[in-house]
C-alpha positions in Angstrom: 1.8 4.6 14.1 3.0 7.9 15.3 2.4 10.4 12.9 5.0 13.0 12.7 3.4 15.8 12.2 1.6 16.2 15.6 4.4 16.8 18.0 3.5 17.7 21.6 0.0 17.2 21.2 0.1 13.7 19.6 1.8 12.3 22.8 -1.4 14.2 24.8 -4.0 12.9 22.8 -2.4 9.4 22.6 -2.8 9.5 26.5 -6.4 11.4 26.4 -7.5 8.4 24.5 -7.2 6.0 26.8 -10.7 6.6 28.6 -12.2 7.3 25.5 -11.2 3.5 24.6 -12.3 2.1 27.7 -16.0 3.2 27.1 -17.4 0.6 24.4 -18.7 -2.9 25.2 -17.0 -4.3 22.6 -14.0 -3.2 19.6 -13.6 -4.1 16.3 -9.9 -3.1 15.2 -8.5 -3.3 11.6 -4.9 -4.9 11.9 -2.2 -5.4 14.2 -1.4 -1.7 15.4 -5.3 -1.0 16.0 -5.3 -4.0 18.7 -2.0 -2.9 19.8 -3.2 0.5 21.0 -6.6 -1.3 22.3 -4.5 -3.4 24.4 -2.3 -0.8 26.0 -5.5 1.1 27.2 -6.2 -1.9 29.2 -9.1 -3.6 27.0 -9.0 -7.5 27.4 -8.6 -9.2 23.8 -11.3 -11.4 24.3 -13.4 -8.3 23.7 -11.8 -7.2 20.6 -12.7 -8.9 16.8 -10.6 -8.9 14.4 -12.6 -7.2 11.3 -9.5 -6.0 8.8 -8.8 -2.8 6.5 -11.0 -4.3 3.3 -11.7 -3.0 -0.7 -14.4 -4.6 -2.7 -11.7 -8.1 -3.2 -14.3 -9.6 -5.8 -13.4 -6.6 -8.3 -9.9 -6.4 -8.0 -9.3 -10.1 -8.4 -11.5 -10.8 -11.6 -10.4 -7.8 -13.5 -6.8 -8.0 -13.0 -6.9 -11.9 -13.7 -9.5 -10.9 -17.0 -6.7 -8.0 -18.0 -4.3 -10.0 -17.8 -6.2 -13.2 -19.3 -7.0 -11.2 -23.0 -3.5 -9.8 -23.1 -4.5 -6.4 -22.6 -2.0 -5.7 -20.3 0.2 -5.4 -23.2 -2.3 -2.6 -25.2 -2.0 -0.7 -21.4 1.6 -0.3 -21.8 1.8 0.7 -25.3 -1.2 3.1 -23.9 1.3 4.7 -21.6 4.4 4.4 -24.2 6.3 1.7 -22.1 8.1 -0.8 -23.8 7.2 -4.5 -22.9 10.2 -5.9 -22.0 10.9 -2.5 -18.5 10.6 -3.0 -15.3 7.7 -0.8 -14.1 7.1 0.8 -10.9 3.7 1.8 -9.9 3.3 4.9 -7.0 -0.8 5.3 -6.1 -2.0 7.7 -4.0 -2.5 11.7 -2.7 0.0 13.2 -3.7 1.3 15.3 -0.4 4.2 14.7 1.7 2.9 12.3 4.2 2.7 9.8 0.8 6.4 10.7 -0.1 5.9 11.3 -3.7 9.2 13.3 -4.0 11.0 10.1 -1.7 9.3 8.2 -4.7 11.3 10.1 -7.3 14.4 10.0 -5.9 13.8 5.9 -5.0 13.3 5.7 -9.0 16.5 8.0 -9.4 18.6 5.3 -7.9 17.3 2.5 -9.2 17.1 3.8 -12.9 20.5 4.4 -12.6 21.2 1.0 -11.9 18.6 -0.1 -14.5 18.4 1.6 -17.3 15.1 0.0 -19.1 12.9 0.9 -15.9 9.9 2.8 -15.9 7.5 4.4 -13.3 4.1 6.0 -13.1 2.5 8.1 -10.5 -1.4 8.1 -10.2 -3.0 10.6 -8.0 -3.3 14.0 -7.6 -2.6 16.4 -4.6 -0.9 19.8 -4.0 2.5 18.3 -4.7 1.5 17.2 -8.4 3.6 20.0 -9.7 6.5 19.6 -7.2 6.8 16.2 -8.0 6.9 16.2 -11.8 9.2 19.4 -11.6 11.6 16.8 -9.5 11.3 14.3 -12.0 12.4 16.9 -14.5 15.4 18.4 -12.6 16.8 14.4 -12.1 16.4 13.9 -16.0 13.7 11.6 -15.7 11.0 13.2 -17.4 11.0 10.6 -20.5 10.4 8.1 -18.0 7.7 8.7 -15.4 4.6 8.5 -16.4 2.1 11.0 -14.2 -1.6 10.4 -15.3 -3.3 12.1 -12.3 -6.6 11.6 -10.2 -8.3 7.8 -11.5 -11.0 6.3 -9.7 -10.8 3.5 -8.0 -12.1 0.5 -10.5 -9.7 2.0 -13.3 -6.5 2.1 -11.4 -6.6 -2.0 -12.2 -4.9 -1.4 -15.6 -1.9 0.7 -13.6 -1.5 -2.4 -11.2 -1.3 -4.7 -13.8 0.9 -2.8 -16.3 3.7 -2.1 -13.3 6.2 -5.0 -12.1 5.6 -3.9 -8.2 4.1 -1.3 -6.5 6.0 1.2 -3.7 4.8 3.3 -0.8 7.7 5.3 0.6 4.8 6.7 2.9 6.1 8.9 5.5 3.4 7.8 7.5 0.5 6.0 7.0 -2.7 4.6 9.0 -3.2 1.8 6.8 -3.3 2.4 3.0 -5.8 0.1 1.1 -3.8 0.6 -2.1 -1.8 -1.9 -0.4 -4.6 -4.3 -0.4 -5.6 -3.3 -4.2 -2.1 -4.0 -5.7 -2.2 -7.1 -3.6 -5.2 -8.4 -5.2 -3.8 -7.8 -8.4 -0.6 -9.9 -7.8 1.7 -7.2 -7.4 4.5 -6.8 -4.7 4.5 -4.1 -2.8 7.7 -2.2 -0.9 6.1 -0.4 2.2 8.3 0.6 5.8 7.5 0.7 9.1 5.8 3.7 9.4 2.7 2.3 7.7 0.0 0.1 10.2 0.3 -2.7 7.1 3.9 -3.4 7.5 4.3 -7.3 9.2 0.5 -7.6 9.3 -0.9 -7.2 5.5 2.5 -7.4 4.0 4.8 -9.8 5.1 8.8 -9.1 5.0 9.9 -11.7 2.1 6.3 -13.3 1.8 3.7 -11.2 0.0 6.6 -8.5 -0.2 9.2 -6.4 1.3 9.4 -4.3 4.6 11.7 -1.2 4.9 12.5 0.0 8.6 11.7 3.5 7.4 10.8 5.6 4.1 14.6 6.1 2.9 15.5 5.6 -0.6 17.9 3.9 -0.8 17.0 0.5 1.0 13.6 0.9 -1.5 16.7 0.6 -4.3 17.8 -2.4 -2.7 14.7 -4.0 -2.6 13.8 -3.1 -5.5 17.1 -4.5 -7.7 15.6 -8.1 -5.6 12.8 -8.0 -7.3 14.0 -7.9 -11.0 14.5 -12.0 -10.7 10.7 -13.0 -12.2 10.9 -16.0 -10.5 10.8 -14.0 -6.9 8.8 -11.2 -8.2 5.8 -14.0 -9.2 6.2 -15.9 -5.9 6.0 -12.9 -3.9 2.7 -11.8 -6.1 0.7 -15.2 -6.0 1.3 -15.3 -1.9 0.1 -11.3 -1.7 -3.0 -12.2 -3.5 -3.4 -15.2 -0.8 -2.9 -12.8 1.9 -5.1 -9.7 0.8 -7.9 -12.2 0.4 -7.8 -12.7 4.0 -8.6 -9.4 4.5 -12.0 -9.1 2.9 -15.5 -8.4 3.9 -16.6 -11.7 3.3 -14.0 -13.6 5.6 -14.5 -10.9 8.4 -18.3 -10.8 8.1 -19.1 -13.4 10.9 -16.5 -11.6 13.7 -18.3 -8.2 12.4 -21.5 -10.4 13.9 -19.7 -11.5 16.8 -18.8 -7.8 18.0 -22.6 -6.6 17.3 -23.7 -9.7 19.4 -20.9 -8.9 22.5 -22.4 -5.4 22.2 -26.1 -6.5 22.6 -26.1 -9.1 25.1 -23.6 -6.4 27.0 
């Protein structure tokens, strides 16, 4: 995915690449994008193994599923002062402008104001903490955003499972294994097209909802979708089907595969 920062040079290095590409024996790529670019250098696919963007799976599943399984999930929420019965929406990660915090503040903005008893909480940190909280502030929305910083990565569980869905309004992204950690927890996740896991990892109206780009107000829209349980619980059992597909375990014997092309090379 292009990232829009680089400008000029991006376009040169996307070309100065190439060779560098051509070098190996053999390629392991992460998702669709990665074996995209390897094929436009001119590598043949039988060469490339698929070994995919991965988070320790094992964790995620079996304390999300024992959260939820002891009712804690309930004791989170009245941890973070959110009644039972919102609709909460989760935003994890840096918290700069490539992540789109303040695009995740003003996707809240609409769709608070077309339902009321909705919540959201940001986890992360990043040098647009401040910014983002001052938005929140300016819109009104102070009482209901919850911003609990920095968490490492086995406690941000308790945030998947206390939020209805999580969102990425990245402005771009190279893969973003939140994805696959909300995933594993059973929770839907709204990401665009300038993120490598859009129609690979997440799958438009499967295990969630693709956005051709990080505006607002098609997050809204998808978003209002997702208040029906019924969809919202579908879309979360198939996510946690898919994410388990990308694991270490299931990718271990092409990981082989690759070192094997390599040595016998």
């Amino acid at each position: 995915v292009r990232d829009p920062r680089s400008g000029w040079k991006g376009r040169v290095t996307r070309i100065a690449r190439i060779p560098i590409l051509r070098a190996f024996n053999a390629w392991q790529y992460g998702g669709n994008y990665s074996l995209r670019a390897l094929r436009s250098a001119g590598i043949p696919e039988s060469k490339c193994y698929r070994v995919p963007y991965s988070v320790n799976s094992a964790v995620f599943v079996s304390e999300s599923d024992r959260l939820v399984g002891e009712g804690l999930v309930t004791a989170e929420r009245e941890h973070l002062n959110l009644p039972q019965d919102a609709f909460v929406i989760l935003f994890i990660g840096q918290l700069d402008w490539v992540k789109g915090p303040d695009l995740g503040v003003e996707v809240f903005r609409g769709f608070h104001a077309r339902h009321r008893n909705s919540y959201m909480i940001f986890v992360g940190s990043g040098p647009e903490f401040e910014a983002t909280k001052a938005l929140a502030v300016r819109y009104g929305l102070g009482d209901a955003i919850r911003f609990v910083g920095f968490q490492p990565s086995r406690m941000t569980v308790r945030f998947y499972t206390a939020s209805n869905v999580v969102i990425f309004p990245s402005r771009y992204e190279t893969w973003a294994r939140s994805v696959n950690e909300a995933m594993l927890c059973k929770r839907p996740c709204l990401v665009n097209r300038s993120m490598a896991v859009a129609d690979d990892l997440v799958v438009e109206g499967e295990t969630g909802k693709v956005l051709s780009g990080p505006h607002p107000g098609s997050y809204v829209t998808a978003l209002l979708d997702l208040l029906d349980p019924i969809v919202c619980q579908r879309l979360g059992e198939s996510a946690r089907r898919r994410a388990l597909e990308f694991s270490y375990e299931s990718s271990l014997e092409e990981a082989v595969n690759c070192l094997r092309e390599t040595a016998n090379a």
